[in-house]
C-alpha positions as CSV (number, residue, x, y, z in Angstrom):
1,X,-0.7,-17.1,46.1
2,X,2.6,-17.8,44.3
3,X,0.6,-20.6,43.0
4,X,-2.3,-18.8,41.0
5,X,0.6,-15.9,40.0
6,X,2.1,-18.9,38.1
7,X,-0.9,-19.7,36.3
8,X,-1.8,-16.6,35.5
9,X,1.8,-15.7,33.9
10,X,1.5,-19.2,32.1
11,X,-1.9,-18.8,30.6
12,X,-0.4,-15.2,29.5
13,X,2.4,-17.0,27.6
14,X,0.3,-19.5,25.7
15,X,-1.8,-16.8,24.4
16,X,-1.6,-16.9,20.7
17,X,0.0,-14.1,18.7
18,X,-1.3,-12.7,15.3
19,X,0.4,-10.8,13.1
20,X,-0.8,-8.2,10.2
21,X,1.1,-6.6,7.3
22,X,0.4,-3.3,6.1
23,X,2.2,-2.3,2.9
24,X,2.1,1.0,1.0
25,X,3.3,1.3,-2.6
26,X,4.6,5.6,-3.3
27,X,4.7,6.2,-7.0
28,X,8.1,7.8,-8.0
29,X,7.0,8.4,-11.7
30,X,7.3,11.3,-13.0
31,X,3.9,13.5,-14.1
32,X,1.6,12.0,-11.3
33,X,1.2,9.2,-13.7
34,X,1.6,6.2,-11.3
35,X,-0.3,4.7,-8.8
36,X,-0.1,4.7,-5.3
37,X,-1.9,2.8,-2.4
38,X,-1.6,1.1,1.4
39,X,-3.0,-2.2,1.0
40,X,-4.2,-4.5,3.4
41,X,-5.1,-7.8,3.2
42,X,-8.6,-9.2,4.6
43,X,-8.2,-12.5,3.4
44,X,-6.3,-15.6,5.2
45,X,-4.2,-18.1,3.8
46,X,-2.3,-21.0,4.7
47,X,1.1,-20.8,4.1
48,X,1.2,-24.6,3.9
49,X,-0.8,-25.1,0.9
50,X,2.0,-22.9,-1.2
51,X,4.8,-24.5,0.5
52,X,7.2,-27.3,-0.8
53,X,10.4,-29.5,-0.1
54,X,13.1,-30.0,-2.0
55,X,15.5,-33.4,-1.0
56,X,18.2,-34.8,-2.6
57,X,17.4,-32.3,-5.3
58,X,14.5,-33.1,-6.4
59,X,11.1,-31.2,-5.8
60,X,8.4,-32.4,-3.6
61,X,4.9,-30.3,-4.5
62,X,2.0,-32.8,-3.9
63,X,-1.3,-32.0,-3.2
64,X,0.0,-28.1,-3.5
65,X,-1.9,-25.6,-4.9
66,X,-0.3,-23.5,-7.9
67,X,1.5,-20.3,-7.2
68,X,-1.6,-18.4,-9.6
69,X,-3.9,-19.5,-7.6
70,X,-1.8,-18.1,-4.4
71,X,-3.5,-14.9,-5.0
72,X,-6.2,-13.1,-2.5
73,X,-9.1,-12.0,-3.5
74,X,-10.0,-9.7,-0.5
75,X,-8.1,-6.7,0.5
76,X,-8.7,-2.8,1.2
77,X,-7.1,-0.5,-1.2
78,X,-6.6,2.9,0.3
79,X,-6.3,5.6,-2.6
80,X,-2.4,7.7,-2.1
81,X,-1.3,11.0,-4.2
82,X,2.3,10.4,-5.8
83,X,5.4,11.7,-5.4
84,X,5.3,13.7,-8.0
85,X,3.1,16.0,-10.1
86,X,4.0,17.4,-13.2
87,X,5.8,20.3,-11.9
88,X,8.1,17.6,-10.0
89,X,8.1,16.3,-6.3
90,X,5.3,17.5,-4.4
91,X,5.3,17.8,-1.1
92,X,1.8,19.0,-0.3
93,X,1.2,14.9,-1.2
94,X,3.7,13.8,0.6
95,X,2.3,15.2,3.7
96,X,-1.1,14.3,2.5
97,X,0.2,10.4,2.4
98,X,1.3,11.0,6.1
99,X,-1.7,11.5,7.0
100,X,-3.7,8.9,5.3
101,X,-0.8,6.6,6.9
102,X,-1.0,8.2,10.3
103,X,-4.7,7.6,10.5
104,X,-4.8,4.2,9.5
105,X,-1.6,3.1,11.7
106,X,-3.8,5.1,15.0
107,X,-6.6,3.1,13.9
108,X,-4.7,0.1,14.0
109,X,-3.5,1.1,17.6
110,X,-6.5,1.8,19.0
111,X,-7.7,-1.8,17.7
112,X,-4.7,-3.6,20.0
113,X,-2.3,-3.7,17.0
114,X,1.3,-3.1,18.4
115,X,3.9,-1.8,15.4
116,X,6.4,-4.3,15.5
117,X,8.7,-3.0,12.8
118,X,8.9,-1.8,9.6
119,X,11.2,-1.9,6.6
120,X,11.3,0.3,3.4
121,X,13.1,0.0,0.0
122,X,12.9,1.7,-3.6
123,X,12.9,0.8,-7.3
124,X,14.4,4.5,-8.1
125,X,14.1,6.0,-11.8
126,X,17.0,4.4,-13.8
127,X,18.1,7.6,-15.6
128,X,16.6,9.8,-18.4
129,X,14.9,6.8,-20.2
130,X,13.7,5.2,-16.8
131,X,10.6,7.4,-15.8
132,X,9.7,4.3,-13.2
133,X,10.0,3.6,-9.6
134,X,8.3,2.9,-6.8
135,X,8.9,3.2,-2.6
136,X,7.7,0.9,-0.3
137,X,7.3,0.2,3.3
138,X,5.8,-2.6,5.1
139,X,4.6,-2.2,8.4
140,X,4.4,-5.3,10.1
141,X,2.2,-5.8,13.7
142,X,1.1,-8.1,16.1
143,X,-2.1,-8.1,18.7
144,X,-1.9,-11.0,21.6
C-alpha cells in the first residue's frame, strides 16, 4: 500500500506544468484617445530560438532567428474603455474593465488555470505637455 501511494505521489510530481500570461494595457491618456486591451497570446514559441550567449565578451547568436521576426502572429485582443473620457477619469469604465477582466480571469479558472501572481506598473502622464501613459498588469498562471 505504501508502495502504490509512492507511485502515485511520484507520477503527481513529474506532471508537467504550463504556464500562461495575461496582460492588459489601461490607457491613461487624456480625452479617451488611447487604446486599451487584455491580450492573450495563442501562439507558442521557443524561447531557444531567440536566445544567445555571450563568453569572453563576445556574442554567440548562430543559427538564431532575428529579434523582428520574434513576433507572434496569433493572439486574442479583448476591446477595454480608458481611463479617461473627455470630462476626465471615468469610473463607469473602470468598473466596466473589472468586469471584462473578472470574466476572462473566471473563465480561465473554470478551464484549470490557477493565478499564480500578478504584477502591475505605469508609464504616468509626464506633466502638462505629456498627455501619455499607460497601466499595466500581467497576470501570470499555471495549469498541471
Amino acid at each position: 500500500m505504501l508502495l502504490l501511494a509512492f507511485c502515485f505521489l511520484g507520477g503527481m510530481v513529474a506532471q508537467a506544468q504550463e504556464f500562461k500570461v495575461i496582460t492588459v494595457i489601461e490607457s491613461i491618456v487624456p480625452g479617451g484617445l488611447g487604446r486599451s486591451r487584455m491580450i492573450e497570446t495563442i501562439s507558442e514559441t521557443e524561447v531557444e530560438d531567440f536566445t544567445t550567449e555571450r563568453t569572453d565578451g563576445k556574442k554567440s547568436d548562430q543559427g538564431k532567428v532575428r529579434r523582428r521576426d520574434a513576433k507572434v502572429d496569433n493572439f486574442e485582443e479583448t476591446k477595454l474603455l480608458n481611463f479617461y473620457s473627455l470630462t476626465g477619469i471615468n469610473f463607469q469604465n473602470i468598473a466596466s474593465n473589472d468586469a471584462l477582466i473578472t470574466s476572462k480571469l473566471n473563465q480561465l479558472a473554470q478551464e484549470g488555470w490557477e493565478l499564480m501572481f500578478m504584477s502591475s506598473g505605469v508609464e504616468g502622464d509626464g506633466g502638462e505637455t505629456d498627455g501619455n501613459g499607460i497601466f499595466i498588469t500581467r497576470f501570470v498562471f499555471k495549469k498541471n
